[in-house]
PAKOLTOR-675089 format. One line per 10 residues: number of its first residue (from 1); their letters; for each residue x, y, z of C-alpha. Coordinates in nm, 3 decimals, always signed. Layout:
residues N
NUM	a	X/Y/Z | ... $
This chain:
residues 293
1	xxxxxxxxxx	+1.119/+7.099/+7.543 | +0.777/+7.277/+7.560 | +0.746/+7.597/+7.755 | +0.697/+7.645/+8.118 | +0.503/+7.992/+8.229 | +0.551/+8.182/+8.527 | +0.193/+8.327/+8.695 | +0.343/+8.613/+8.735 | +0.369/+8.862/+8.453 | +0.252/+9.226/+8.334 $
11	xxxxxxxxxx	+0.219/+9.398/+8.001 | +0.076/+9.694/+7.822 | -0.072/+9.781/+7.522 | -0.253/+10.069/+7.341 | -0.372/+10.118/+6.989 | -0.483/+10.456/+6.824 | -0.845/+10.406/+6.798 | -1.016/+10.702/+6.860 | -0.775/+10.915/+7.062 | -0.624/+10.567/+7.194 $
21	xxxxxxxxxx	-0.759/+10.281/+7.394 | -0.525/+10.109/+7.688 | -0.503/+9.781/+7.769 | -0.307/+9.666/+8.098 | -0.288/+9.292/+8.207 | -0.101/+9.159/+8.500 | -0.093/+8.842/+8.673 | -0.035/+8.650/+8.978 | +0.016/+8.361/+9.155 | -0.300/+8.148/+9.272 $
31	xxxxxxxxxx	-0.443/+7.802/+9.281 | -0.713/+7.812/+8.972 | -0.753/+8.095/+8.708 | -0.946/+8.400/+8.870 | -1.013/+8.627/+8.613 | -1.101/+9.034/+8.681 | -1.203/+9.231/+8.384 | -1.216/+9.658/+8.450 | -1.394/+9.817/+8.163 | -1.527/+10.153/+8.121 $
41	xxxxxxxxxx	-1.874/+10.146/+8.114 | -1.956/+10.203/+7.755 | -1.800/+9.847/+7.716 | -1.974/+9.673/+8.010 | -2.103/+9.413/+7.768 | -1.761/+9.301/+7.605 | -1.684/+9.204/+8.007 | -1.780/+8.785/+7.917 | -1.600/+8.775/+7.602 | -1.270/+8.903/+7.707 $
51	xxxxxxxxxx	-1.266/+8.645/+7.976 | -1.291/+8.396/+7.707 | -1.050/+8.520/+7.547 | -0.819/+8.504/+7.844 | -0.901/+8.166/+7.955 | -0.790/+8.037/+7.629 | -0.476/+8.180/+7.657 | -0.390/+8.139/+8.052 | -0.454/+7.808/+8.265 | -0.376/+7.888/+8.620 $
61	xxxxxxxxxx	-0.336/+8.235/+8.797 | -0.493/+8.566/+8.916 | -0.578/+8.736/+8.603 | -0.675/+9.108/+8.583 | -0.738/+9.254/+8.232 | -0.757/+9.645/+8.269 | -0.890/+9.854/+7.943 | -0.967/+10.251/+7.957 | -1.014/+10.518/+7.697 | -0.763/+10.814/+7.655 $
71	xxxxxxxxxx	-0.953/+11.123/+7.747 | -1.235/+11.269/+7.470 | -1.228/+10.905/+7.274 | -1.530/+10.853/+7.087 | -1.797/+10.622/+7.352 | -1.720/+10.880/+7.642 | -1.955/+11.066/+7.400 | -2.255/+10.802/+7.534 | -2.192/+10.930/+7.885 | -2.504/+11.077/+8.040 $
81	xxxxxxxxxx	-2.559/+11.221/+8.378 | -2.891/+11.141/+8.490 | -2.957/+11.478/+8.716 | -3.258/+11.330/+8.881 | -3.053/+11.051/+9.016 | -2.808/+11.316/+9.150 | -3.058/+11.499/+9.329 | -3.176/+11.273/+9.503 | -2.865/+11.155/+9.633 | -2.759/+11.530/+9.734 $
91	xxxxxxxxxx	-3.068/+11.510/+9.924 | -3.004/+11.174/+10.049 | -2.637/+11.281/+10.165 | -2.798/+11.624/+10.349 | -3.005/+11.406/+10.532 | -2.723/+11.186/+10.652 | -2.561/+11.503/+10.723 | -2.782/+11.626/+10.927 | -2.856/+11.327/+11.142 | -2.508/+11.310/+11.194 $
101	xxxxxxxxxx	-2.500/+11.650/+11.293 | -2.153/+11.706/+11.050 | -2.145/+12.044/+10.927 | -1.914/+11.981/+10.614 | -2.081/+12.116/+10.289 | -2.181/+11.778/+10.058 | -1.916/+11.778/+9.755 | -1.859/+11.661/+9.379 | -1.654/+11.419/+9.551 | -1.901/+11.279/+9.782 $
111	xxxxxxxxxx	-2.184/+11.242/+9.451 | -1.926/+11.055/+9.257 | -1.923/+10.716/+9.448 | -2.260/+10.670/+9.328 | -2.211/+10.476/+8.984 | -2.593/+10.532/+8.927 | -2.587/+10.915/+8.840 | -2.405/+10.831/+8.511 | -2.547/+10.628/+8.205 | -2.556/+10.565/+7.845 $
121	xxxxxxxxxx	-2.766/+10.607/+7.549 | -2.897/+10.285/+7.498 | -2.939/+10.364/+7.115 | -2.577/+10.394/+7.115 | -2.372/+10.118/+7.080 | -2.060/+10.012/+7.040 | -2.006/+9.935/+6.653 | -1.858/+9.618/+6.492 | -1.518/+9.798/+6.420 | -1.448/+9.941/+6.802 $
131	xxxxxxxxxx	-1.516/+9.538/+6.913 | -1.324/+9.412/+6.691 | -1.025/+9.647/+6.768 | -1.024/+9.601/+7.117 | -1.065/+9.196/+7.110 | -0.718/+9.234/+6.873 | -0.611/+9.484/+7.161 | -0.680/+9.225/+7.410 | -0.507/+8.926/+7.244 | -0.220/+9.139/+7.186 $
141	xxxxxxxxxx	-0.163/+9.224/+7.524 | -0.231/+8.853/+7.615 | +0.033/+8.753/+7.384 | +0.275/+9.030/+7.528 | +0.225/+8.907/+7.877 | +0.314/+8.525/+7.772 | +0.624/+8.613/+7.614 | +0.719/+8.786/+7.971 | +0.547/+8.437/+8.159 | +0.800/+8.216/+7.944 $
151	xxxxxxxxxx	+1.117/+8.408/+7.983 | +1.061/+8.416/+8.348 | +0.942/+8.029/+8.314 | +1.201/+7.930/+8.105 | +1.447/+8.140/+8.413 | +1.204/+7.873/+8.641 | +1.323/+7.581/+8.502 | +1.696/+7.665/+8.455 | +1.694/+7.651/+8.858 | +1.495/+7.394/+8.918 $
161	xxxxxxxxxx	+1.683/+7.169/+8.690 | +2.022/+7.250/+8.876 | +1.826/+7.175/+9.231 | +1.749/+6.822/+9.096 | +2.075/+6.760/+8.972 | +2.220/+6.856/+9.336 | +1.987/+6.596/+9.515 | +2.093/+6.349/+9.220 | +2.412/+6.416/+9.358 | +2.336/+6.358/+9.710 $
171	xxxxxxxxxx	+2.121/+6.058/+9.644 | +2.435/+5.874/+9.455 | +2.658/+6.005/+9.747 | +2.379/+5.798/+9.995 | +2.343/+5.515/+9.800 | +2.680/+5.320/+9.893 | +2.673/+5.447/+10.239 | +2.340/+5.298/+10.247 | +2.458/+4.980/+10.214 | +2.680/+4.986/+10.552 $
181	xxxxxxxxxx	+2.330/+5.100/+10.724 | +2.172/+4.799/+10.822 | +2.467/+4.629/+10.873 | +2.588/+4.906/+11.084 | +2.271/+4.865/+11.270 | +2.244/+4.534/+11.321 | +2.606/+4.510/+11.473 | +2.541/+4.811/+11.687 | +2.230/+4.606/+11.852 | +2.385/+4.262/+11.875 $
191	xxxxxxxxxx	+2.690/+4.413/+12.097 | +2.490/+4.604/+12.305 | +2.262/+4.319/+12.405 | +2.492/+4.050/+12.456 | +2.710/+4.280/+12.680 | +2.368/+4.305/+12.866 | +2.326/+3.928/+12.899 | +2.505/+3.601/+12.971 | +2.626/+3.487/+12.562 | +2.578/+3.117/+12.690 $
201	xxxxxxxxxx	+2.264/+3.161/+12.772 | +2.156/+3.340/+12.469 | +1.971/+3.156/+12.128 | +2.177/+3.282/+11.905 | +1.992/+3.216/+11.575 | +1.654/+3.367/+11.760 | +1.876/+3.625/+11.837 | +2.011/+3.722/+11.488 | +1.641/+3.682/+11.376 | +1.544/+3.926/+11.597 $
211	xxxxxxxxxx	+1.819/+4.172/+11.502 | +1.817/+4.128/+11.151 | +1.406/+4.217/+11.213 | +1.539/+4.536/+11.358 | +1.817/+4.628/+11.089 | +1.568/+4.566/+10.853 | +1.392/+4.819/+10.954 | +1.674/+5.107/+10.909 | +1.735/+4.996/+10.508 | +1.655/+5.312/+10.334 $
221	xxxxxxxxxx	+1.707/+5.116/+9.963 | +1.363/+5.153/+9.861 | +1.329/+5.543/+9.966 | +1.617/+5.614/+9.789 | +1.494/+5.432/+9.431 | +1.124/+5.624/+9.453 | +1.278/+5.948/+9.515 | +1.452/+5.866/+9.210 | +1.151/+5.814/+9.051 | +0.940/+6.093/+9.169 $
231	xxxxxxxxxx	+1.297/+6.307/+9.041 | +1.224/+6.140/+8.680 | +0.851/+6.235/+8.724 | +0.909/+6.569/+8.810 | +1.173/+6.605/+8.537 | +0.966/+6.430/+8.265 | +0.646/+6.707/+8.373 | +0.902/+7.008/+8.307 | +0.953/+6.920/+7.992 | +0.589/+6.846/+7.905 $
241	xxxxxxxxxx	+0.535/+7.229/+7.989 | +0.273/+7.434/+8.147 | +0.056/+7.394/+8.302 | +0.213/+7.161/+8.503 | +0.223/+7.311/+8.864 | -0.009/+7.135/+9.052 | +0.160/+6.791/+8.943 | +0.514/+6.939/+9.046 | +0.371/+7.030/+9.360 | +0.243/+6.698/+9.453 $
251	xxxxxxxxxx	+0.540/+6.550/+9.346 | +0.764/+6.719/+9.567 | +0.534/+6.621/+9.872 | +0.651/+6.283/+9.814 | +0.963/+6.357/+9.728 | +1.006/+6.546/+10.096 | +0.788/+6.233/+10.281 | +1.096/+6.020/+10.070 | +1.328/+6.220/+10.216 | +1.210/+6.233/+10.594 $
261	xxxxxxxxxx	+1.199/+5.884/+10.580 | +1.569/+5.850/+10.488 | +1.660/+6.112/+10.751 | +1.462/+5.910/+11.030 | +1.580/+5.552/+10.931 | +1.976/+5.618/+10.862 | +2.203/+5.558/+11.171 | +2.489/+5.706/+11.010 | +2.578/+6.044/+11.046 | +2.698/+6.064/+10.646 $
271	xxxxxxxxxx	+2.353/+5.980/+10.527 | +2.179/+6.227/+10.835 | +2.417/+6.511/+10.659 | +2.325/+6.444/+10.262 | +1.957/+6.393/+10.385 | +1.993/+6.742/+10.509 | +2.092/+6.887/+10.168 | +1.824/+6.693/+9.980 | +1.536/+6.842/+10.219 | +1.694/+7.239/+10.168 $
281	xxxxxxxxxx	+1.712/+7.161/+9.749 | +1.336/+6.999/+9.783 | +1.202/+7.345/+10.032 | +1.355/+7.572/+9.761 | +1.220/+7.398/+9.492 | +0.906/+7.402/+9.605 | +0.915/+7.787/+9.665 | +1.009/+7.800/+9.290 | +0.742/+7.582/+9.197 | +0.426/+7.802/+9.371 $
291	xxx	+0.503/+8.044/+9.101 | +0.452/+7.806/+8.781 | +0.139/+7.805/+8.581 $
């Protein structure tokens, strides 16, 4: 069986580079892959390769790759304040103050939201060996966060298994109550409309035409053999392994229009019951499912 991932996962590495360089990846649930990289400036450029590195290693999800420097590690030494930059946003925020008519004093605080008062050397930059250790970082972290995506996958697929097997169960319990259905039916109408008419007067074979028409109309046979089917399906795509989710969740669509259908053509309150069961195992599954990769 190959491995199903959650989306959901977090992890945390750090190697001692420098004075030590973090690396904190967690994930969520969404439709496609959205990736967010957060780097400290002096590795603004690395920002494109690190998402290729992610994308090779997760398929669906809400990705956000997190790296920082512990404090006095080597490229905070590139860090520049440009001081004409500064004053003229003091001067900028006095003005604003002033048309305001706010008498606060203007603050470290206030100058720091302003991402263009600090730069780096341009001659400086990051060397072969810091790239190289923080790609490794990355993967590492990647590979930590997978290992936590599979237990909680593999956790996934214990329960969804068990949900399958219980509608199994209810669709063999249906199946030779099924049978009785249509005939049920088709009994039901003939009594009711020759108490409601003169039997002499009444073409019999027309009539049973008619009525078998109708009771034909109430076999649920086919529903039940392409839920089956779509169970199979769904089965056979868990143990292909991620990513997989977007099949699973078109699959149980049809497996809940399978069992609506079922629900709204059975007569007998057996089947109504079971059909019940089948559509609470189908709703929790696909809560379940939202969350694989």
């Amino acid at each position: 069986m190959n491995n199903i991932f959650s989306m959901t996962g977090f992890a945390v590495e750090t190697i001692p580079y420098g004075n030590g360089i973090n690396c904190e990846i967690r994930s969520l649930n969404s439709r496609y892959l959205e990736t967010s990289v957060k780097l400290p400036l002096a590795l603004k450029d690395m920002e494109d390769p690190i998402r290729d590195i992610i994308q090779k290693k997760i398929k669906r999800g809400r990705v956000t790759c997190s790296l920082s420097f512990n404090s006095a590690t080597e490229p905070l030494s590139n860090l520049k304040i440009d001081a004409g930059t500064v004053s003229s946003y003091k001067s900028l925020l006095e003005q604003m103050r002033k048309a305001a008519k706010i008498s606060d004093e203007i603050k470290l605080e206030h100058l720091l939201v302003f991402k263009e008062i600090m730069s780096f050397e341009e001659d400086e930059v990051v060397d072969k060996d810091l790239e190289k250790n923080i790609f490794n970082l990355v993967e590492k972290t990647l590979d930590k966060l997978n290992n936590m995506r599979q237990v909680e996958g593999k956790n996934l697929s214990h329960d969804l298994n068990n949900r399958l097997k219980s509608i199994q169960k209810n669709l063999r319990a249906i199946e030779p109550i099924s049978k009785k259905n249509a005939q049920t039916e088709f009994n039901r109408l003939h009594k009711r409309l020759v108490s409601m008419i003169d039997e002499n007067k009444v073409d019999k074979n027309r009539l049973e035409m008619e009525l078998a028409i109708i009771s034909d109309r109430v076999d649920i046979s086919e529903e039940i053999v392409r839920l089956k089917s779509h169970i199979d399906l769904f089965m056979q795509n868990l143990e292909n392994g991620s990513p997989v989710g977007k099949k699973l969740n078109f699959l149980l669509q049809e497996m809940h229009r399978e069992a609506n259908t079922i629900s709204s053509k059975s007569t007998l309150v057996e089947i109504s019951h079971y059909t019940v069961e089948i559509k609470e195992d189908v709703e929790r599954i696909r809560e379940q499912v939202q969350n694989i990769e």
